[in-house]
Short mmCIF file of the C-alpha atoms (twelve columns), coordinates in Angstrom:
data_MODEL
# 
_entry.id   MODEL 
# 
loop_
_atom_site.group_PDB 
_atom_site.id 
_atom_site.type_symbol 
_atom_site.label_atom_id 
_atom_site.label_alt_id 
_atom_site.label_comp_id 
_atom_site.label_asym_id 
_atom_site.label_seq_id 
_atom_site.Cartn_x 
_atom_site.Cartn_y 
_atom_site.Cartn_z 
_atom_site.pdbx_PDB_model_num 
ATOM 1   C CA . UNK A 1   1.230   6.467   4.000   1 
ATOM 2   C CA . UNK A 2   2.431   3.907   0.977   1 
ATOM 3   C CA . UNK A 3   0.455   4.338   -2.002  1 
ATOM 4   C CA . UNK A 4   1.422   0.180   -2.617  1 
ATOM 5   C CA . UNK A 5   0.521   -0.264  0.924   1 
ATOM 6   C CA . UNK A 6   -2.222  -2.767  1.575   1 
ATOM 7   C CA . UNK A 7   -3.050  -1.772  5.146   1 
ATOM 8   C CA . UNK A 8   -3.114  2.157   3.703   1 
ATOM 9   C CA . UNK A 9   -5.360  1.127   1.134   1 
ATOM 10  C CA . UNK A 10  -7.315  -0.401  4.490   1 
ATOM 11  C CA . UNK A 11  -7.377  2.341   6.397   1 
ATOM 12  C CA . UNK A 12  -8.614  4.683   3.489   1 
ATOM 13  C CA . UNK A 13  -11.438 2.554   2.893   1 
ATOM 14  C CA . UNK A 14  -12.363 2.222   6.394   1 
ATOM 15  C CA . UNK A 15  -11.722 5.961   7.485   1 
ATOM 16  C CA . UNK A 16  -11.981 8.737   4.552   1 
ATOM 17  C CA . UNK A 17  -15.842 9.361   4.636   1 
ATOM 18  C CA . UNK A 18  -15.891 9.860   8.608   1 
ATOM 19  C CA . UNK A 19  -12.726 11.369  8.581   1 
ATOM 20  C CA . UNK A 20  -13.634 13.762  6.723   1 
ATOM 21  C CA . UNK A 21  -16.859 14.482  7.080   1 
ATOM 22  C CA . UNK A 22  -16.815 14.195  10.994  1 
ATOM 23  C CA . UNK A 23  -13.713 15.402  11.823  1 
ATOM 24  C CA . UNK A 24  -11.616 17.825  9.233   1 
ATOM 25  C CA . UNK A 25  -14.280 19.826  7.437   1 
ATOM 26  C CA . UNK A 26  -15.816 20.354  11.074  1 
ATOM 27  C CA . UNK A 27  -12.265 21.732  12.182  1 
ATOM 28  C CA . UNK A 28  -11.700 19.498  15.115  1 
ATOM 29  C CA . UNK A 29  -8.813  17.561  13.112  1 
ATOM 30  C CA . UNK A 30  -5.910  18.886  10.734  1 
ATOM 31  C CA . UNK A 31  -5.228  15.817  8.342   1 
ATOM 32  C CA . UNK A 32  -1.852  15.924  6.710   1 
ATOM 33  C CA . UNK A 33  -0.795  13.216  4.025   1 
ATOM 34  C CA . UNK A 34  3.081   12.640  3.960   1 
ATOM 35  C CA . UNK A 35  3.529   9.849   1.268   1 
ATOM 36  C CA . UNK A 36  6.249   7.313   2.298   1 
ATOM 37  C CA . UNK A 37  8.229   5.390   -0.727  1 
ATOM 38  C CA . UNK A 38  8.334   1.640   0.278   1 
ATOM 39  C CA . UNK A 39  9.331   0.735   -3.737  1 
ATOM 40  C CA . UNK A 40  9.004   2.286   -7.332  1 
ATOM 41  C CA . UNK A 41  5.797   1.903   -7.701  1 
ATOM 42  C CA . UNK A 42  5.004   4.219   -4.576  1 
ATOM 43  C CA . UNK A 43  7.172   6.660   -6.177  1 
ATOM 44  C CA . UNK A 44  5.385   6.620   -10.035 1 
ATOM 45  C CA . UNK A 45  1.920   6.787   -7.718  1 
ATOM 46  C CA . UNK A 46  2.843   9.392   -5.702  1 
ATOM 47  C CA . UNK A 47  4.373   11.539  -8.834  1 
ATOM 48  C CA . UNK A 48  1.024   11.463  -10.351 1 
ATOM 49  C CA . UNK A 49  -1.148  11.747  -7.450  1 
ATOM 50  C CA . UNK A 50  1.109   14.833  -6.703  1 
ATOM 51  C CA . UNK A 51  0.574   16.167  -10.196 1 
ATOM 52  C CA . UNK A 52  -2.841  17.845  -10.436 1 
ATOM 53  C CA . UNK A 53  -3.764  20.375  -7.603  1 
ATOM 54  C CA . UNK A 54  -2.358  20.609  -4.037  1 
ATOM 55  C CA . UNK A 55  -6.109  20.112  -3.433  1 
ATOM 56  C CA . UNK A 56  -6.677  16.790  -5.407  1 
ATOM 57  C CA . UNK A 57  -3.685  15.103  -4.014  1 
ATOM 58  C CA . UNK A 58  -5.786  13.809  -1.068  1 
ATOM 59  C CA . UNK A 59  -8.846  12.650  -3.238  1 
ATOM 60  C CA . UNK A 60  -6.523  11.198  -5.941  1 
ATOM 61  C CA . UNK A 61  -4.271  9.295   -3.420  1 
ATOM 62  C CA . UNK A 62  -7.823  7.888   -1.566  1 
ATOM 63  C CA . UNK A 63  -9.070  7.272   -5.230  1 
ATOM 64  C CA . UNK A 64  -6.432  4.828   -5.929  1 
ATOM 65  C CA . UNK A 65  -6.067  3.203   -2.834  1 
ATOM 66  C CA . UNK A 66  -9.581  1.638   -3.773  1 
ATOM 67  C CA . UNK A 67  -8.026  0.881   -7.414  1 
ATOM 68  C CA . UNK A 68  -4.822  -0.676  -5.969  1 
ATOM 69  C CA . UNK A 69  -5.148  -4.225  -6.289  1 
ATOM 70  C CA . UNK A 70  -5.521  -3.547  -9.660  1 
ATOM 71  C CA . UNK A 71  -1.938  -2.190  -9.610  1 
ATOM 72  C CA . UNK A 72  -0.684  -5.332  -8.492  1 
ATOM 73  C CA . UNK A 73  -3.018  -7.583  -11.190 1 
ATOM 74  C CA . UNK A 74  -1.290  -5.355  -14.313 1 
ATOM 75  C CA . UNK A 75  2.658   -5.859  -12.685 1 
ATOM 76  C CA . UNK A 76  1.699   -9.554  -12.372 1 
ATOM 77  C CA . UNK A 77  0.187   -9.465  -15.844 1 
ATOM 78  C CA . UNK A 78  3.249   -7.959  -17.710 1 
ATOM 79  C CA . UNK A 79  5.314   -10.244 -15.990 1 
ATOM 80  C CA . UNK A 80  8.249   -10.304 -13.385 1 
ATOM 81  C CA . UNK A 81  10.845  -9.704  -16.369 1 
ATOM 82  C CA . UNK A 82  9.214   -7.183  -17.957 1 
ATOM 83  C CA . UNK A 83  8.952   -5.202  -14.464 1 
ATOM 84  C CA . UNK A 84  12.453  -5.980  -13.803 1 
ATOM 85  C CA . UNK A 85  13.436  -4.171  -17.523 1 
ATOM 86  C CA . UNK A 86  11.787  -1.194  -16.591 1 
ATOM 87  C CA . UNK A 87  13.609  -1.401  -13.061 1 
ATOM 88  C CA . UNK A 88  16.799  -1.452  -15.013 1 
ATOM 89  C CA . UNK A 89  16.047  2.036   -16.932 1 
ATOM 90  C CA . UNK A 90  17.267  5.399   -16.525 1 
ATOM 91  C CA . UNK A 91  15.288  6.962   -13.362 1 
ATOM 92  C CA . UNK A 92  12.862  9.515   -15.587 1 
ATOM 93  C CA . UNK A 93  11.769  6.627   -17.941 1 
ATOM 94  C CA . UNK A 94  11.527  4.391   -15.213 1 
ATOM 95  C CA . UNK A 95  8.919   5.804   -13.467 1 
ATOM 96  C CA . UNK A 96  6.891   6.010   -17.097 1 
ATOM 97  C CA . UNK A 97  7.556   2.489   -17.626 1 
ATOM 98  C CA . UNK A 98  6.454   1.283   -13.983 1 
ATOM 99  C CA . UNK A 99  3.538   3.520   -14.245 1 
ATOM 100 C CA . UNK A 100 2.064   2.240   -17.989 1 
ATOM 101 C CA . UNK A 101 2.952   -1.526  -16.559 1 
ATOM 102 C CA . UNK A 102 0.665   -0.845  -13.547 1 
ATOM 103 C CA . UNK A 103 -2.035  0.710   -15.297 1 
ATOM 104 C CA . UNK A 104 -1.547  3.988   -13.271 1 
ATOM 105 C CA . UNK A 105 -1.559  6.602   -16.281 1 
ATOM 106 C CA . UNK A 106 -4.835  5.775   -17.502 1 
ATOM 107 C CA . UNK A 107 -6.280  4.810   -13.801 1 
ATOM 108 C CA . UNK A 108 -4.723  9.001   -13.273 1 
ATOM 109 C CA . UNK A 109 -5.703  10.056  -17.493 1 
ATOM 110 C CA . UNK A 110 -9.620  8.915   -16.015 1 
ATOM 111 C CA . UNK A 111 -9.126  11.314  -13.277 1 
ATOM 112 C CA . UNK A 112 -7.935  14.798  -15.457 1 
ATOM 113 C CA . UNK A 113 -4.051  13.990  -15.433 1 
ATOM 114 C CA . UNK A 114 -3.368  14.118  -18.905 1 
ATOM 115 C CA . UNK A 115 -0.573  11.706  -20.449 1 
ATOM 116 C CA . UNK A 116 1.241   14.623  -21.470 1 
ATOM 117 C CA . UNK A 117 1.030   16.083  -17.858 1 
ATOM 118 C CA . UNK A 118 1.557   12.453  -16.497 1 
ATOM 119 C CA . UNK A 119 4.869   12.176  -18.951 1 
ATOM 120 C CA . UNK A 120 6.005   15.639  -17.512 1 
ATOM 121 C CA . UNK A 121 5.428   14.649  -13.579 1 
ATOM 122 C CA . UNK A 122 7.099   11.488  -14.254 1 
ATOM 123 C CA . UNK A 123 10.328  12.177  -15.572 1 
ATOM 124 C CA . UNK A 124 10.192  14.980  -12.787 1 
ATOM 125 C CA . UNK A 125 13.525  13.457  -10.854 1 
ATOM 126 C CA . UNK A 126 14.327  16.315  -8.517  1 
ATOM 127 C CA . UNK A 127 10.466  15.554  -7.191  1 
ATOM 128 C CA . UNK A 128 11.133  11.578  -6.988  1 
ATOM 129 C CA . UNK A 129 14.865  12.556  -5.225  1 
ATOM 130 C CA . UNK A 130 12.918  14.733  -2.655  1 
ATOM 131 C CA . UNK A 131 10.136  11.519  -2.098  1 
ATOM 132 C CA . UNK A 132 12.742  9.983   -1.725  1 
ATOM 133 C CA . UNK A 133 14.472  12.839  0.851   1 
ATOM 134 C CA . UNK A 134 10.923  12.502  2.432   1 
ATOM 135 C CA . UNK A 135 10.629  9.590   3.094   1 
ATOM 136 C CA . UNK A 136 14.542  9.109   4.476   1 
ATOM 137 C CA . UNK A 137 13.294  11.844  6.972   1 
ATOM 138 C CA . UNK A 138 10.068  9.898   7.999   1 
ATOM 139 C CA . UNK A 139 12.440  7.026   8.918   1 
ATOM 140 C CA . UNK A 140 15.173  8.931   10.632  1 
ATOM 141 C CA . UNK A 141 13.731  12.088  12.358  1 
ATOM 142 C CA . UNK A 142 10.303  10.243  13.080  1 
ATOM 143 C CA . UNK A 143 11.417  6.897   13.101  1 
ATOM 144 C CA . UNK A 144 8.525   5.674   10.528  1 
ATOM 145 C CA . UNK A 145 8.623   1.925   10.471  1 
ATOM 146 C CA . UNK A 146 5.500   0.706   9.165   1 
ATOM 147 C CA . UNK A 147 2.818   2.212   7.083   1 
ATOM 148 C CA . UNK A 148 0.167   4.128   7.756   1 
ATOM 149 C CA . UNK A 149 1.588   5.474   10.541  1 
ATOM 150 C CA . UNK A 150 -0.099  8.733   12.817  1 
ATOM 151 C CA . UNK A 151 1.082   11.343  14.325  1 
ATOM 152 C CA . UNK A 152 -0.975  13.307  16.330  1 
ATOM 153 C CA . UNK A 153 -0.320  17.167  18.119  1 
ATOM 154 C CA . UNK A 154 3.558   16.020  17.129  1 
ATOM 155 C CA . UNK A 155 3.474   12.474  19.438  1 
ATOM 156 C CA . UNK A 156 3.712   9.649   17.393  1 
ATOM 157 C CA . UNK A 157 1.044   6.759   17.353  1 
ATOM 158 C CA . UNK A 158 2.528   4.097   15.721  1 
ATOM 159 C CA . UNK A 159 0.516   2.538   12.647  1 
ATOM 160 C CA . UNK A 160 -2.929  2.380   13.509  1 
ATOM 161 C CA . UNK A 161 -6.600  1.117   11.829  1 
ATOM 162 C CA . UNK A 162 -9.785  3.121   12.422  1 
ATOM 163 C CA . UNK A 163 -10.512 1.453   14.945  1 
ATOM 164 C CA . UNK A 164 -7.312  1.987   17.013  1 
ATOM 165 C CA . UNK A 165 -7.137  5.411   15.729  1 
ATOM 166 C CA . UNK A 166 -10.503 7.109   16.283  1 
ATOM 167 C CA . UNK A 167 -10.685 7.062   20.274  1 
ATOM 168 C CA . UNK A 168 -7.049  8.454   20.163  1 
ATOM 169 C CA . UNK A 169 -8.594  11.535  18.035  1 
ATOM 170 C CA . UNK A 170 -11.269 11.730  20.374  1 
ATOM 171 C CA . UNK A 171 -8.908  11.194  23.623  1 
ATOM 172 C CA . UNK A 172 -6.525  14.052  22.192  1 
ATOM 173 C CA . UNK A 173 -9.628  16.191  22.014  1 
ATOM 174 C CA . UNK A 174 -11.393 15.827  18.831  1 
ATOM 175 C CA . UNK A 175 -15.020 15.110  20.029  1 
# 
């Protein structure tokens, strides 16, 4: 899934309670969150998402799909040059710059990721090269085209909503 992805942030808000309340924490479903890079701002997202616990990643990334459109209201609000300057800078203050455009250190700073920690997992380029590794794999070895897309037992899906996706759970056995 695409952090920037509007039919992620969808899904999230139509699935995450039943998900997991129905179907991980009663075992009948292993959930696995592979983020997929569709632009920079997926990658600044997805650096601070990824910077608390292993645990929170989940929560965090769920967390700001609801916030999302308020990504896209602070990049429209600093204006298409000013997003295009910080497109232009060296790859660790890049992803600071994108971030404090979009809002996304303090939506993460209101959430326990400090701006020192923040600054740290940003400028973290061997982490946003293997994102970007990640996601190269997603398109080549499991020919990820659109986001969110599911896997389940290994077979892939396609992209899906709730709706599509729940009786394919429940068809692959989780009842």
């Amino acid at each position: 899934a695409s952090l920037s992805c509007s039919h992620c942030a969808e899904f999230a808000k139509a699935s995450s309670e039943k998900l997991r309340t129905d179907y991980i924490a009663t075992g009948r479903v292993s959930y696995e969150l592979r983020h997929f890079m569709l632009n920079a701002f997926d990658v600044s997202a997805t650096l601070l998402a990824t910077c608390g616990t292993t645990e929170a990643a989940i929560p965090l990334s769920e967390q700001f799909w609801s916030w999302q459109p308020n990504l896209f209201t602070n990049l429209q609000a600093a204006g298409d040059a000013k997003v295009q300057q910080a497109a232009t800078l060296p790859p660790a203050q890049r992803m600071q710059a994108i971030a404090q455009l979009g809002g996304m250190t303090d939506f993460f700073a209101s959430r326990g990721i400090s701006k020192d920690q923040a600054a740290a997992c940003l400028a973290d380029t061997a982490k946003a090269d293997a994102l970007a590794k990640q996601t190269e794999v997603g398109t080549t070895k499991y020919n990820v085209t659109g986001t969110p897309m599911f896997f389940i037992n290994d077979a892939p899906i396609g992209t899906a909503d709730w709706a599509t996706l729940e009786p394919k759970l429940k068809d692959a056995g989780a009842r």
